[in-house]
N, C-alpha and C positions, 0 to 999 in steps of 0.2 A: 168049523174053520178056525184054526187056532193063529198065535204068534199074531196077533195085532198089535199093534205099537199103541202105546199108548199118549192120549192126547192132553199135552198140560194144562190148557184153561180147562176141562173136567172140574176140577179140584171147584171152581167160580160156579159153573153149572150146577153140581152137586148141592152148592151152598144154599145158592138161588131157587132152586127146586125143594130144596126144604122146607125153605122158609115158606113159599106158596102150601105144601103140602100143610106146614104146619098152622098155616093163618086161614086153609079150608077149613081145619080138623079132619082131616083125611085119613083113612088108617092107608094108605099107598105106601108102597116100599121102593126104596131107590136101588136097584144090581147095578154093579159093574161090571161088562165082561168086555174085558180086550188089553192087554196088558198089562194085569195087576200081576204086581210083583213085591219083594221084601221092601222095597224102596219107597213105594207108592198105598201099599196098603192102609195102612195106619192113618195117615195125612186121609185118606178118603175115609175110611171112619168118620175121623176128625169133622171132618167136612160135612160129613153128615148119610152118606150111604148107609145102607143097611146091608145088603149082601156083596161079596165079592165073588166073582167066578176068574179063577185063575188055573185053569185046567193044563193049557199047553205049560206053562212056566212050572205047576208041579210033577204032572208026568215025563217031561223031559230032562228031570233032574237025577241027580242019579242017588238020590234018597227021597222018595216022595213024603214019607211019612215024615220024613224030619221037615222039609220045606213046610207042610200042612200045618205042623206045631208051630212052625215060628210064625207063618202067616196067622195063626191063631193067636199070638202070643205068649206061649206055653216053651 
């Protein structure tokens, strides 16, 4: 199910769940999937995410490969 909007306190959540993850010592990974975009990417790294799933927002681009790059930072 694609095109979900995305939710701004995320960015608080992500932060929050790090910190727990990283004060277990947990090897746990944090994904994001529902609205990641060029806008929003980066700031959830930051934050502390490890995977991003932006699937709807690169296949309905009309150059996927180049969206993937830039979502990658390349």
């Amino acid at each position: 199910m694609g095109d979900k909007s995305f939710i701004e306190n995320t960015y608080q959540k992500v932060k929050d769940l790090k910190e727990i993850i990283r004060s277990k010592r947990s090897k746990a990974r944090i994904e994001i999937d529902g609205g990641v975009n060029l806008d929003n990417a980066k700031p959830l790294l930051q934050a502390g995410a490890d995977i991003l799933v932006a699937g709807n927002f690169v296949f309905s681009s009309k150059d996927p490969k180049n969206i993937i790059a830039q979502l990658k930072g390349n």
